[in-house]
CHARMM-style PDB file with segment names, atoms N, HN, CA, C and O in Angstrom:
ATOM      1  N   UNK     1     -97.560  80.452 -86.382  1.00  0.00      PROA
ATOM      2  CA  UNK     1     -97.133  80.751 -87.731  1.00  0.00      PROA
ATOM      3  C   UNK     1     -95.705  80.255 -87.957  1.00  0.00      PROA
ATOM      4  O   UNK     1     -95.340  79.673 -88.979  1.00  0.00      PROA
ATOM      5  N   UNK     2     -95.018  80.508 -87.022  1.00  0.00      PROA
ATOM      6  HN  UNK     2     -95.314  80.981 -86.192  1.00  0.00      PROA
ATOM      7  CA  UNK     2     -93.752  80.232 -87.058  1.00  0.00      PROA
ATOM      8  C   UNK     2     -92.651  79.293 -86.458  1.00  0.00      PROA
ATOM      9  O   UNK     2     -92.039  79.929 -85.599  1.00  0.00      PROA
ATOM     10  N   UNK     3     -92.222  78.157 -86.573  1.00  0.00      PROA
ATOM     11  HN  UNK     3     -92.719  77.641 -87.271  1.00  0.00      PROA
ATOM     12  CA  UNK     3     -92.181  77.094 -85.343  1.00  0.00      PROA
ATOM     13  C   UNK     3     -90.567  77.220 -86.046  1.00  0.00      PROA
ATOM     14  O   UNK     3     -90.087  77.790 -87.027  1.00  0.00      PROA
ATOM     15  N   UNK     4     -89.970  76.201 -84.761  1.00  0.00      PROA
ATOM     16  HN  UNK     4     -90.360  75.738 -83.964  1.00  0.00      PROA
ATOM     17  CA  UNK     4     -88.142  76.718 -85.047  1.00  0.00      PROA
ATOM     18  C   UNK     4     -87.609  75.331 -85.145  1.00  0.00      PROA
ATOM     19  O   UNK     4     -88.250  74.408 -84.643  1.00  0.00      PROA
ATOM     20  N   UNK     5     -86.298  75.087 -85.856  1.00  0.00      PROA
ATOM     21  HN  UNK     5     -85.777  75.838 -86.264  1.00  0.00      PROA
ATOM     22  CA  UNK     5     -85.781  73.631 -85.969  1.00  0.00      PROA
ATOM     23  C   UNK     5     -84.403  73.604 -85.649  1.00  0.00      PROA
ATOM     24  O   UNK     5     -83.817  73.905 -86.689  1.00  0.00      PROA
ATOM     25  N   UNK     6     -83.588  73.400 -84.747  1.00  0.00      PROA
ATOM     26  HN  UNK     6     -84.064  73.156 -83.903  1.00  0.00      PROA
ATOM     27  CA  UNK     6     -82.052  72.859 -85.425  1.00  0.00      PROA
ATOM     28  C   UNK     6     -81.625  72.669 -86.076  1.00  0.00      PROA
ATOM     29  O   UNK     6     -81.827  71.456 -86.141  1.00  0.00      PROA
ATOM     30  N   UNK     7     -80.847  72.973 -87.074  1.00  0.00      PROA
ATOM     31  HN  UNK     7     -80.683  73.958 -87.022  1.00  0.00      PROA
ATOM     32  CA  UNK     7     -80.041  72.646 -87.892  1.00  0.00      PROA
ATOM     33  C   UNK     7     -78.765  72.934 -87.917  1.00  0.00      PROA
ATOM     34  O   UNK     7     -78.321  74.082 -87.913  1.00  0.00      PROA
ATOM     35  N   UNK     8     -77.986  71.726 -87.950  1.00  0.00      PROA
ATOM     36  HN  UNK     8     -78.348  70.794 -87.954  1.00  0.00      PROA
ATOM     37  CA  UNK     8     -76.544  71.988 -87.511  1.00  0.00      PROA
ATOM     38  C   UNK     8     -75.642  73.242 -86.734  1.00  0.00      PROA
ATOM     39  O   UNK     8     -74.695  73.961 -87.053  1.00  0.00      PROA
ATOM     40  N   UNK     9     -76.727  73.016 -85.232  1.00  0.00      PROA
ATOM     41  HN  UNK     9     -77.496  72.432 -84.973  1.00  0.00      PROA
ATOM     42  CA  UNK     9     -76.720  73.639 -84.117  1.00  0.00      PROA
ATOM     43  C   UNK     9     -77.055  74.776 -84.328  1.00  0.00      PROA
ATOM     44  O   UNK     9     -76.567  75.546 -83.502  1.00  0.00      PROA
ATOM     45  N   UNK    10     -77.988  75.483 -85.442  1.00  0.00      PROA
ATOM     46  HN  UNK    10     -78.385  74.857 -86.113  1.00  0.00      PROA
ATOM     47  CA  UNK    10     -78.476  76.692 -85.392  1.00  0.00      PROA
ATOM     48  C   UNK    10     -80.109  76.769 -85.792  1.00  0.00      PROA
ATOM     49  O   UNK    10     -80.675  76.380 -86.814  1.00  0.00      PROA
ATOM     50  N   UNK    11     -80.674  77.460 -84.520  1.00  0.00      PROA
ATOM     51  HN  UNK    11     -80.214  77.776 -83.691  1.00  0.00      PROA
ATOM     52  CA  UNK    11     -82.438  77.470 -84.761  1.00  0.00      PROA
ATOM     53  C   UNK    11     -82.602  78.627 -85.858  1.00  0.00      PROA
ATOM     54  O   UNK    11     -82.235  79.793 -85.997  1.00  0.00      PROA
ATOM     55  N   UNK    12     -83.353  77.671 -86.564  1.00  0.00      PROA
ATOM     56  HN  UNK    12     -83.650  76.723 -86.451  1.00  0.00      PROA
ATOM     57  CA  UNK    12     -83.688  78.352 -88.139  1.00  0.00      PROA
ATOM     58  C   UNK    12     -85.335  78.179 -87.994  1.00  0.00      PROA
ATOM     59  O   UNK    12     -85.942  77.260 -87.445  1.00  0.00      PROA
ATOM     60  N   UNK    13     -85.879  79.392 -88.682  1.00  0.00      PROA
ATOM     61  HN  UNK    13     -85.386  80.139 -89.128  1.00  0.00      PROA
ATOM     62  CA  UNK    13     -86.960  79.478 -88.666  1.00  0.00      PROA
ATOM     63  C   UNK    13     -87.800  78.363 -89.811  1.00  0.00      PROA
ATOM     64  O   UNK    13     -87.447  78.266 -90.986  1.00  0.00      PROA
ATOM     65  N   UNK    14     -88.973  77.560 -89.199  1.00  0.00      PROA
ATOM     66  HN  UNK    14     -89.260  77.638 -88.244  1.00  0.00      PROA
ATOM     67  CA  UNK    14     -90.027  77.145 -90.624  1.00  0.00      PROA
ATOM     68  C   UNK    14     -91.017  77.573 -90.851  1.00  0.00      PROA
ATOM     69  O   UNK    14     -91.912  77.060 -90.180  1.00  0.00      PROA
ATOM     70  N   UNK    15     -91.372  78.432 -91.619  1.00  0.00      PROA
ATOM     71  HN  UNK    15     -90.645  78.849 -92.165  1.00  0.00      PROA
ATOM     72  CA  UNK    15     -92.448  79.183 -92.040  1.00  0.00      PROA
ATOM     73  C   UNK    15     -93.495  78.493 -92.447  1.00  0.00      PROA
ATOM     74  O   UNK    15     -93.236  77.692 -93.345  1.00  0.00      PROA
ATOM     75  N   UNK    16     -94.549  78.532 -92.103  1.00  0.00      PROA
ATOM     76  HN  UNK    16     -94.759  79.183 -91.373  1.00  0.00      PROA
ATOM     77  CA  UNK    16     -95.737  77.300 -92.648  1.00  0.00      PROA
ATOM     78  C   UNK    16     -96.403  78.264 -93.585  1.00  0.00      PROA
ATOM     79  O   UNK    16     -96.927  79.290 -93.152  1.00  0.00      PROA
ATOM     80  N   UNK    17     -96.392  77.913 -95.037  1.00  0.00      PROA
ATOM     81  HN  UNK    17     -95.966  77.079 -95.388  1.00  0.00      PROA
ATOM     82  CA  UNK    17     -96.947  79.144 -96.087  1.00  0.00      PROA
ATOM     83  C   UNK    17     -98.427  78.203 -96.480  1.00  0.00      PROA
ATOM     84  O   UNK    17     -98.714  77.126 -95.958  1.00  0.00      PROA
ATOM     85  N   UNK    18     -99.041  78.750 -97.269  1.00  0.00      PROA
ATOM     86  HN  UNK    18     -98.807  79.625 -97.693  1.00  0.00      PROA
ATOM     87  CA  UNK    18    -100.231  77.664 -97.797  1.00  0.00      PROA
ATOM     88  C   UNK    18     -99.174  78.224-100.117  1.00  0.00      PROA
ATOM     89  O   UNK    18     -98.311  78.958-100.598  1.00  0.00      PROA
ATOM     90  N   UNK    19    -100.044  77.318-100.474  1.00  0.00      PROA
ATOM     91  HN  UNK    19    -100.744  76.721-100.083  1.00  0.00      PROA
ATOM     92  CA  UNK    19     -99.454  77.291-101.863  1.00  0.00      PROA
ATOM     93  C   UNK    19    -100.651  76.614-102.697  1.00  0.00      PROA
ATOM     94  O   UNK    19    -101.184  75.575-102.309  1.00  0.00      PROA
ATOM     95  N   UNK    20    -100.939  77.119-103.582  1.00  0.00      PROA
ATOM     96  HN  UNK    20    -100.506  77.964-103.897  1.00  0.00      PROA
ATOM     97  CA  UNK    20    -101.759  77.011-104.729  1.00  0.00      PROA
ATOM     98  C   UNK    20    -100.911  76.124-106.047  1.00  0.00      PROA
ATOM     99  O   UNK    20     -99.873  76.420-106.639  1.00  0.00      PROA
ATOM    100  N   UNK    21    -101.458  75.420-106.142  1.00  0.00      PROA
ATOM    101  HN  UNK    21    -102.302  75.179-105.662  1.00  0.00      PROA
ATOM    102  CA  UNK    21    -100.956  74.595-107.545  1.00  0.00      PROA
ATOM    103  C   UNK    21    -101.978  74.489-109.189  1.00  0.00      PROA
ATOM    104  O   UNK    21    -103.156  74.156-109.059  1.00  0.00      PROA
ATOM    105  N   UNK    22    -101.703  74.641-109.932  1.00  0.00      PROA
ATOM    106  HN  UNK    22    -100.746  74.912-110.037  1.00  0.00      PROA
ATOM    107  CA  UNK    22    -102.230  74.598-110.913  1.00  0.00      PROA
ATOM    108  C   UNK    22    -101.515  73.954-112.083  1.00  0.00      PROA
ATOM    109  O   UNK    22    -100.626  74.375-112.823  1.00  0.00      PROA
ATOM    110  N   UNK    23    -102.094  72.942-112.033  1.00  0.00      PROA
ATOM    111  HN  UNK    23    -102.816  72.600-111.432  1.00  0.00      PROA
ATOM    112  CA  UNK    23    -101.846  71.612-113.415  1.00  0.00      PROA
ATOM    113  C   UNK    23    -102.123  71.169-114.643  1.00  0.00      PROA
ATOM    114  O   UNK    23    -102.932  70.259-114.820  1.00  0.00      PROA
ATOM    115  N   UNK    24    -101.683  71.578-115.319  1.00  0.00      PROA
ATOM    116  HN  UNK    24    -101.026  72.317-115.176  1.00  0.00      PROA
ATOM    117  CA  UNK    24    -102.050  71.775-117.137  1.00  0.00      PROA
ATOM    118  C   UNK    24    -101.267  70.764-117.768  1.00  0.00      PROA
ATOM    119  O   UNK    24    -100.350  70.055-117.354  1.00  0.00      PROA
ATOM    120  N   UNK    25    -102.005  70.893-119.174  1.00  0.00      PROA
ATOM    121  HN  UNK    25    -102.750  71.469-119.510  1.00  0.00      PROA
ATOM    122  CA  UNK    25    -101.363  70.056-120.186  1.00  0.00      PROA
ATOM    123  C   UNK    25    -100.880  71.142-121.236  1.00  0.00      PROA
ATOM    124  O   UNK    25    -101.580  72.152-121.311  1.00  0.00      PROA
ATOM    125  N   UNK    26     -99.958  71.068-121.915  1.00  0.00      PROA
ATOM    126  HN  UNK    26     -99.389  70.247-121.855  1.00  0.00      PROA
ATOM    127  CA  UNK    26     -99.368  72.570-122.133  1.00  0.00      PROA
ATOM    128  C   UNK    26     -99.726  72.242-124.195  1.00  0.00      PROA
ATOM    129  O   UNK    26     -99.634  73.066-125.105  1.00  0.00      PROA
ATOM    130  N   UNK    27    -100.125  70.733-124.272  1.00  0.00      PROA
ATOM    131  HN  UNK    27    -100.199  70.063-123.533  1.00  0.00      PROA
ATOM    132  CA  UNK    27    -100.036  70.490-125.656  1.00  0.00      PROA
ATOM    133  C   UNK    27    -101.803  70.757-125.948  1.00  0.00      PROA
ATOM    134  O   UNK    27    -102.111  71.420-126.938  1.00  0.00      PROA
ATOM    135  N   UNK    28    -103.078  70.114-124.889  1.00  0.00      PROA
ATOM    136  HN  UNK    28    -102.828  69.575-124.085  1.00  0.00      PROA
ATOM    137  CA  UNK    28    -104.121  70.070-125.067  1.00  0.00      PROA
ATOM    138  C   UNK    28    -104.724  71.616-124.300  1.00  0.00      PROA
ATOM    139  O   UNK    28    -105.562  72.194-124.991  1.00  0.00      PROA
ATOM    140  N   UNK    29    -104.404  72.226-123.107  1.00  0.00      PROA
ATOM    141  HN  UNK    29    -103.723  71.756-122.545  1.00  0.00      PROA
ATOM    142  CA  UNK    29    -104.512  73.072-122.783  1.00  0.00      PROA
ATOM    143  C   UNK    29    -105.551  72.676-121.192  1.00  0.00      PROA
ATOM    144  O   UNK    29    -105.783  73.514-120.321  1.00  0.00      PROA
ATOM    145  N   UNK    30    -105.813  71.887-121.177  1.00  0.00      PROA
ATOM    146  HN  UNK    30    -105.624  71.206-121.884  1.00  0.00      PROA
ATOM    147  CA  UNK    30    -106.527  70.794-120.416  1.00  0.00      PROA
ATOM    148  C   UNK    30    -106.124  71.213-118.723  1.00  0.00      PROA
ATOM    149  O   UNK    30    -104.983  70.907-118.377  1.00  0.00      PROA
ATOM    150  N   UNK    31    -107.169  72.005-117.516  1.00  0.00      PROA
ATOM    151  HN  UNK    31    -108.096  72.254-117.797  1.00  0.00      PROA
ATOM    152  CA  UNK    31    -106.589  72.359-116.502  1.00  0.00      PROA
ATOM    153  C   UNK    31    -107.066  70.952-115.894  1.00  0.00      PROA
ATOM    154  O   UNK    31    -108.280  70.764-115.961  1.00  0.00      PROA
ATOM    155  N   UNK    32    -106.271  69.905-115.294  1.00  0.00      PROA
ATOM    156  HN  UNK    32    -105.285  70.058-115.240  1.00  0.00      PROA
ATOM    157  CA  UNK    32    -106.304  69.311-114.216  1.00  0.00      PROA
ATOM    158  C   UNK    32    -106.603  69.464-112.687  1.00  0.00      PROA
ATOM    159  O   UNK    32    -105.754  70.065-112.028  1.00  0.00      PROA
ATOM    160  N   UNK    33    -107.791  68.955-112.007  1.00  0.00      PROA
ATOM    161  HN  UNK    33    -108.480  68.466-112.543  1.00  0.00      PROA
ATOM    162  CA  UNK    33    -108.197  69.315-110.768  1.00  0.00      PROA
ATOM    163  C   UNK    33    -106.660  68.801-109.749  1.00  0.00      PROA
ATOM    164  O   UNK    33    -106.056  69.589-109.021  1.00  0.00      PROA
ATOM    165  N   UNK    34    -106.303  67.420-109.930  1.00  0.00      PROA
ATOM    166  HN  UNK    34    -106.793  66.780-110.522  1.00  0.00      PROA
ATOM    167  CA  UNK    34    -105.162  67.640-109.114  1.00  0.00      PROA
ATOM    168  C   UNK    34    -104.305  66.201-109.833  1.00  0.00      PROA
ATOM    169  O   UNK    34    -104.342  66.002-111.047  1.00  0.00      PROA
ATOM    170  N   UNK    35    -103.558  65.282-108.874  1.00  0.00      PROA
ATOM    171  HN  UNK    35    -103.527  65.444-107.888  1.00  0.00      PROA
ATOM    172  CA  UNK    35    -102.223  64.640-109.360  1.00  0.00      PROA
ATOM    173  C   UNK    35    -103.117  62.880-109.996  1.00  0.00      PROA
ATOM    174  O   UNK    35    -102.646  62.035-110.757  1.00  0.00      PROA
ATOM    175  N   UNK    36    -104.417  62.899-109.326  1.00  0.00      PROA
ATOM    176  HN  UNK    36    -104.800  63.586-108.707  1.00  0.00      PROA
ATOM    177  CA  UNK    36    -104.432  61.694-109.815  1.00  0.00      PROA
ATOM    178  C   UNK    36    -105.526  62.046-111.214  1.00  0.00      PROA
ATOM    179  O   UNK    36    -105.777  60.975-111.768  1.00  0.00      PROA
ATOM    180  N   UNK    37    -106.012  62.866-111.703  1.00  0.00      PROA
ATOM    181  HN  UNK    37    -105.808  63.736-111.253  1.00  0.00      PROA
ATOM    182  CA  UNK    37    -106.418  63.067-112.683  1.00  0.00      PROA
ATOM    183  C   UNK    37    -105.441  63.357-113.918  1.00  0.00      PROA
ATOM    184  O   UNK    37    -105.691  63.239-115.118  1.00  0.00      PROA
ATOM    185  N   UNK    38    -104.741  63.601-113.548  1.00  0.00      PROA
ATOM    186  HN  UNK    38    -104.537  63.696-112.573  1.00  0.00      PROA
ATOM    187  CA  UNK    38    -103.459  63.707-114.417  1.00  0.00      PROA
ATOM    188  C   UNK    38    -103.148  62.219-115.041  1.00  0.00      PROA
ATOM    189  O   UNK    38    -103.317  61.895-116.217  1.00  0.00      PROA
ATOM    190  N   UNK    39    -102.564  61.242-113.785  1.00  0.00      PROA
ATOM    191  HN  UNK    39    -102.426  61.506-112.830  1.00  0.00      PROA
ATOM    192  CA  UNK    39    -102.666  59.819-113.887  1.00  0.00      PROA
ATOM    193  C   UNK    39    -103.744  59.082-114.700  1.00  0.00      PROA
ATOM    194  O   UNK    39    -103.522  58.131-115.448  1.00  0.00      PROA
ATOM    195  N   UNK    40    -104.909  59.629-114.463  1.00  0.00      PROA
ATOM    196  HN  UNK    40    -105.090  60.402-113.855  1.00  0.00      PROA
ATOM    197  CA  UNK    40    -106.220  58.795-115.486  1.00  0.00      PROA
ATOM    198  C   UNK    40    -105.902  59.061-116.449  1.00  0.00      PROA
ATOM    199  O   UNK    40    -105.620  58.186-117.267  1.00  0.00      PROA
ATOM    200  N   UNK    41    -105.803  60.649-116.800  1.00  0.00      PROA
ATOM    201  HN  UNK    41    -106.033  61.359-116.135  1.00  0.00      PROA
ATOM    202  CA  UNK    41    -105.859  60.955-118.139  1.00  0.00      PROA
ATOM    203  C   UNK    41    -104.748  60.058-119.025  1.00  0.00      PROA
ATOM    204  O   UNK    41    -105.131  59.535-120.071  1.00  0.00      PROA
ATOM    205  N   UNK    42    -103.552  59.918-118.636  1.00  0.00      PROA
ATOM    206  HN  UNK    42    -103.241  60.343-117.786  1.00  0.00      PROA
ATOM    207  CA  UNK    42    -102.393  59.426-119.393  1.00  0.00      PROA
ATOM    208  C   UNK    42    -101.935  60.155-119.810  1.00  0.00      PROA
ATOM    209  O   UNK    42    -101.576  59.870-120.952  1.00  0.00      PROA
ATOM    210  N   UNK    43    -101.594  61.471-119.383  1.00  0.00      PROA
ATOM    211  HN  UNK    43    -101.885  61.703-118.455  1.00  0.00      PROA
ATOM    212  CA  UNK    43    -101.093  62.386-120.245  1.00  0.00      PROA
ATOM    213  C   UNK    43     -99.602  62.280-120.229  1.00  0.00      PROA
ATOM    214  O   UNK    43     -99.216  62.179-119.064  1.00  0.00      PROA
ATOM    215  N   UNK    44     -98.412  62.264-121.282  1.00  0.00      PROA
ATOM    216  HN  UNK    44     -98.726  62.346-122.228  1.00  0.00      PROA
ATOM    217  CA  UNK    44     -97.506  62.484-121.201  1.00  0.00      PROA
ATOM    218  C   UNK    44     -97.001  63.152-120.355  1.00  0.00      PROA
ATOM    219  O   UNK    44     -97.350  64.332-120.338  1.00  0.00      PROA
ATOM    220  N   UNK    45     -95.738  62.572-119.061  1.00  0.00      PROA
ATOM    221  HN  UNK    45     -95.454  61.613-119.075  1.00  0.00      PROA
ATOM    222  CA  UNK    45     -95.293  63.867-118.457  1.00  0.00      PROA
ATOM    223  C   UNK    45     -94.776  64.710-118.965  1.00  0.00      PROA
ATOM    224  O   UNK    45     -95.052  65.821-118.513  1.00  0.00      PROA
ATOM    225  N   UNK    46     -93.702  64.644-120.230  1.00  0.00      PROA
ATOM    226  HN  UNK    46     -93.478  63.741-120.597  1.00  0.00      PROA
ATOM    227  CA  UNK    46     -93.267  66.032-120.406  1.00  0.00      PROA
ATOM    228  C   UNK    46     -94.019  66.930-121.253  1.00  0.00      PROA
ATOM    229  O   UNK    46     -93.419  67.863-121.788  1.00  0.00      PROA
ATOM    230  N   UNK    47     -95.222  66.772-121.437  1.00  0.00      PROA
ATOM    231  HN  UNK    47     -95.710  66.015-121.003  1.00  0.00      PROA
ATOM    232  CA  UNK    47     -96.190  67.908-121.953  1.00  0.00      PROA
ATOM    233  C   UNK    47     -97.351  68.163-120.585  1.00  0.00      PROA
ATOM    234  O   UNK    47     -98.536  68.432-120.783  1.00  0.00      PROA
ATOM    235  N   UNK    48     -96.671  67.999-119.064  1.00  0.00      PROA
ATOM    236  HN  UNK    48     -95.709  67.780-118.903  1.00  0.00      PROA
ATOM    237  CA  UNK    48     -97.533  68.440-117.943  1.00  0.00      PROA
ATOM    238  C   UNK    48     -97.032  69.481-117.628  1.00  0.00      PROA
ATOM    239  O   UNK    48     -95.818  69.314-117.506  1.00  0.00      PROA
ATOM    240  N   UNK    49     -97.510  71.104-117.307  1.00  0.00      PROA
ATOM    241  HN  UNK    49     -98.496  71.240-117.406  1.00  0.00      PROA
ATOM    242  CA  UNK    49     -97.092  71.660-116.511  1.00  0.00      PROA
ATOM    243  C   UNK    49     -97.430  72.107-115.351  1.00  0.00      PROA
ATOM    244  O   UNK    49     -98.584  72.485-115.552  1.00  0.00      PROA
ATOM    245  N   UNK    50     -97.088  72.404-113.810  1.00  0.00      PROA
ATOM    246  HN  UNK    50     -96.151  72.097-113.647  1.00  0.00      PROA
ATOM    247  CA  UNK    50     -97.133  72.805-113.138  1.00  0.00      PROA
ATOM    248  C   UNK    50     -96.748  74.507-112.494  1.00  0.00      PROA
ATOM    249  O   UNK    50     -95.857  75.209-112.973  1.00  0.00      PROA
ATOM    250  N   UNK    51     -97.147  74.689-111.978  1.00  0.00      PROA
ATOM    251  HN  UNK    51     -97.870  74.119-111.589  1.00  0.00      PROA
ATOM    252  CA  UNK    51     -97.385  76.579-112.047  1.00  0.00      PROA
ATOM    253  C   UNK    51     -97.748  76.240-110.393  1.00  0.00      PROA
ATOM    254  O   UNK    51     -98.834  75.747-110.088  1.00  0.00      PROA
ATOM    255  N   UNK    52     -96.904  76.503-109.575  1.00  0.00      PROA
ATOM    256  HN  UNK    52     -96.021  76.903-109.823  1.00  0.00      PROA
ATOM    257  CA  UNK    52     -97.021  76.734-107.990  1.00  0.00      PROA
ATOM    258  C   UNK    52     -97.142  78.094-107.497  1.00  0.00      PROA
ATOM    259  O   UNK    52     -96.357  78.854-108.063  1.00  0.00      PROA
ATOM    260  N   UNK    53     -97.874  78.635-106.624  1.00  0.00      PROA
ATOM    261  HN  UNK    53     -98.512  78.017-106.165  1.00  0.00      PROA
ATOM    262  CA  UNK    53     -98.111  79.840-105.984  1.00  0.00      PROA
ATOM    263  C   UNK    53     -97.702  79.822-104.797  1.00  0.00      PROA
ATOM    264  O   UNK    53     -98.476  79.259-104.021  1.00  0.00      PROA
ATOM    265  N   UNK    54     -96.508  80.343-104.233  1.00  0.00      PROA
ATOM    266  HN  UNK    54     -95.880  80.800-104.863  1.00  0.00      PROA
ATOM    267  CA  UNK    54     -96.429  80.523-102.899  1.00  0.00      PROA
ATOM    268  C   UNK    54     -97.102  81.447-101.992  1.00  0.00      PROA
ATOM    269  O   UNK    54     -96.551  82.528-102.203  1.00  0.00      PROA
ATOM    270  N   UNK    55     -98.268  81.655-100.825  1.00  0.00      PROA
ATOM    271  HN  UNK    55     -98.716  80.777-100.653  1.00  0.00      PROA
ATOM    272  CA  UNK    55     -98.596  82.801-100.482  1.00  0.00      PROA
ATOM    273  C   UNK    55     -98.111  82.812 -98.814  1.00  0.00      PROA
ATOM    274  O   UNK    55     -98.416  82.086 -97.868  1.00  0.00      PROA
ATOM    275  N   UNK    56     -97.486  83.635 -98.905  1.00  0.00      PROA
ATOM    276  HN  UNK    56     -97.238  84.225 -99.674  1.00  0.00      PROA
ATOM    277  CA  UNK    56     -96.063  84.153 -97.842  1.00  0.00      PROA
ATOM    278  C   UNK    56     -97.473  84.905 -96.893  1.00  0.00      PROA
ATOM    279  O   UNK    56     -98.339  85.610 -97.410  1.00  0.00      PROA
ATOM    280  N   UNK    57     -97.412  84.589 -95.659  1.00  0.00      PROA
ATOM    281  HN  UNK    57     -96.708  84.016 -95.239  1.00  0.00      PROA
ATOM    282  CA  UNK    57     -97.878  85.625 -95.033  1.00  0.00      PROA
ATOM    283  C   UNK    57     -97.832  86.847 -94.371  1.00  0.00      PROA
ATOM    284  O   UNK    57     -96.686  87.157 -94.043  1.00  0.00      PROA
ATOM    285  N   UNK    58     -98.695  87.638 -94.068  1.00  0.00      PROA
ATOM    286  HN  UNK    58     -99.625  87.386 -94.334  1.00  0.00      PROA
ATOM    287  CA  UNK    58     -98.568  89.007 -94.148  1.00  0.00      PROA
ATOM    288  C   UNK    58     -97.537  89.239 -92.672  1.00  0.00      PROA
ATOM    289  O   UNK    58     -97.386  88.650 -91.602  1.00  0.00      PROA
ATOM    290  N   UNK    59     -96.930  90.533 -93.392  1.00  0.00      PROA
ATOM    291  HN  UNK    59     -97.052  91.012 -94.261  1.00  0.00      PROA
ATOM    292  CA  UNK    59     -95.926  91.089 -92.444  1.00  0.00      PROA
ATOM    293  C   UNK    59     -94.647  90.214 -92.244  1.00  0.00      PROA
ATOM    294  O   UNK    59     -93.827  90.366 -91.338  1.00  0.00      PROA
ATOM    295  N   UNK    60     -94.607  89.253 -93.253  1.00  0.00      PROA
ATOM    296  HN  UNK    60     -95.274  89.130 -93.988  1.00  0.00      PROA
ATOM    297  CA  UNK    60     -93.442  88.618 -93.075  1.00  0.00      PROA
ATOM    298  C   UNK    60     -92.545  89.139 -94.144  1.00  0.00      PROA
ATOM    299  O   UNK    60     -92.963  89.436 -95.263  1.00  0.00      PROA
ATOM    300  N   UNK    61     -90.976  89.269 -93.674  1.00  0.00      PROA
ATOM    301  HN  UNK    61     -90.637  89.028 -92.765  1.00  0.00      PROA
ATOM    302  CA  UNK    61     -90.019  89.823 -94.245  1.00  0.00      PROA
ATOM    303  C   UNK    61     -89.152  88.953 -95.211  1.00  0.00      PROA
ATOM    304  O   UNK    61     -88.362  88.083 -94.843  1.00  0.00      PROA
ATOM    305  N   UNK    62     -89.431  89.338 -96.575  1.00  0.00      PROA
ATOM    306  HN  UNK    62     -90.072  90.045 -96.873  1.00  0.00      PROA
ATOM    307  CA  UNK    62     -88.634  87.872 -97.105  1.00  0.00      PROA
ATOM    308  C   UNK    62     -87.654  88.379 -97.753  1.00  0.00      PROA
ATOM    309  O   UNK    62     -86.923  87.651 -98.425  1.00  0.00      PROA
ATOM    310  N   UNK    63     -87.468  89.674 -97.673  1.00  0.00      PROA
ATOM    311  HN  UNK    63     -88.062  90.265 -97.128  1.00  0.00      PROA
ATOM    312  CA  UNK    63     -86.476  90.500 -97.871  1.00  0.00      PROA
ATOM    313  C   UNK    63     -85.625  90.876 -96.321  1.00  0.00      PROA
ATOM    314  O   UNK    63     -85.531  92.015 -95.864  1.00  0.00      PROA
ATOM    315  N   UNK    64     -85.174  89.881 -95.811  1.00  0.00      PROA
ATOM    316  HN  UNK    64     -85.250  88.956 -96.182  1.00  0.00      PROA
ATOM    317  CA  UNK    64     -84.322  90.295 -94.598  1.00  0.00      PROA
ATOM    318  C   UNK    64     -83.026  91.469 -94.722  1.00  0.00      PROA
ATOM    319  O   UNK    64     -82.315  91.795 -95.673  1.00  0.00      PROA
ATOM    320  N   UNK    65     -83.092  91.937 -93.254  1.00  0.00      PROA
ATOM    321  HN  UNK    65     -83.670  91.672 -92.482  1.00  0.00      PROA
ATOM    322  CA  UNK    65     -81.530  92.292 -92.754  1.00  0.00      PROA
ATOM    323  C   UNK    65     -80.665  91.646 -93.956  1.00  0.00      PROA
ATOM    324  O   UNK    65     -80.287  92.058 -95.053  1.00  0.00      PROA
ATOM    325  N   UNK    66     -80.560  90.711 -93.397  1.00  0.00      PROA
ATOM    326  HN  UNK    66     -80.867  90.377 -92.507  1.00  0.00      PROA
ATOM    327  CA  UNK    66     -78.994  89.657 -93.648  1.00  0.00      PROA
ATOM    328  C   UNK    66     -79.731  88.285 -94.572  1.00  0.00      PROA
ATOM    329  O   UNK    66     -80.778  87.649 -94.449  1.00  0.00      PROA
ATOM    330  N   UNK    67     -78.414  88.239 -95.652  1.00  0.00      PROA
ATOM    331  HN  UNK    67     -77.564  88.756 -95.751  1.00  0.00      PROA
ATOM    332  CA  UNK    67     -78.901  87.214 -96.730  1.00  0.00      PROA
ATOM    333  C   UNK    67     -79.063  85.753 -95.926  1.00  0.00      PROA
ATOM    334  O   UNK    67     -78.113  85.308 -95.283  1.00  0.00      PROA
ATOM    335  N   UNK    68     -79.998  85.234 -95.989  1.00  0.00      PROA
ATOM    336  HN  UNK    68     -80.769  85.595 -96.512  1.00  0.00      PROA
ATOM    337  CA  UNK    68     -79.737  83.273 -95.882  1.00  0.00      PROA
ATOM    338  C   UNK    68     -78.687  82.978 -95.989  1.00  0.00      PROA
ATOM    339  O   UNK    68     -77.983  83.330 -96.935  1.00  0.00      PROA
ATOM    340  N   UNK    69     -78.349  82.325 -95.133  1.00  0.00      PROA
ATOM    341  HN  UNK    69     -78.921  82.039 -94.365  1.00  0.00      PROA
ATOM    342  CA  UNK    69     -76.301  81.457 -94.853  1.00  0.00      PROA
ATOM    343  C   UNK    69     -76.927  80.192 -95.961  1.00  0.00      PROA
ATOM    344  OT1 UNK    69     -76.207  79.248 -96.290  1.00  0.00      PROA
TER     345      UNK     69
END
């Protein structure tokens, strides 16, 4: 679940989460299956929206002790 990295000489945790995406057209209302249907369609990007779900897994503390440096 949890694998560790260096970063400027301090092992920091990387959390491997899974995440849900959901891709709309915010003018037609239009849900997009994913990034290249978007592309066919031609839809204007700035009438695309995106809506990401992070799902954190269980028993993990994302409310720590001590704030993120």
């Amino acid at each position: 679940m949890t694998d560790y990295k260096i970063i400027n000489g301090e092992k920091v945790p990387i959390i491997k989460c899974e995440s849900e995406t959901v891709i709309s057209n915010l003018k037609t209302g239009k849900i997009y299956k994913n990034e290249e249907e978007v592309k066919a369609d031609n839809a204007n990007p700035k009438d695309i929206k995106r809506d990401v779900k992070i799902i954190i897994p269980k028993g993990f503390d994302v409310f720590g002790e001590e704030p993120l440096k």
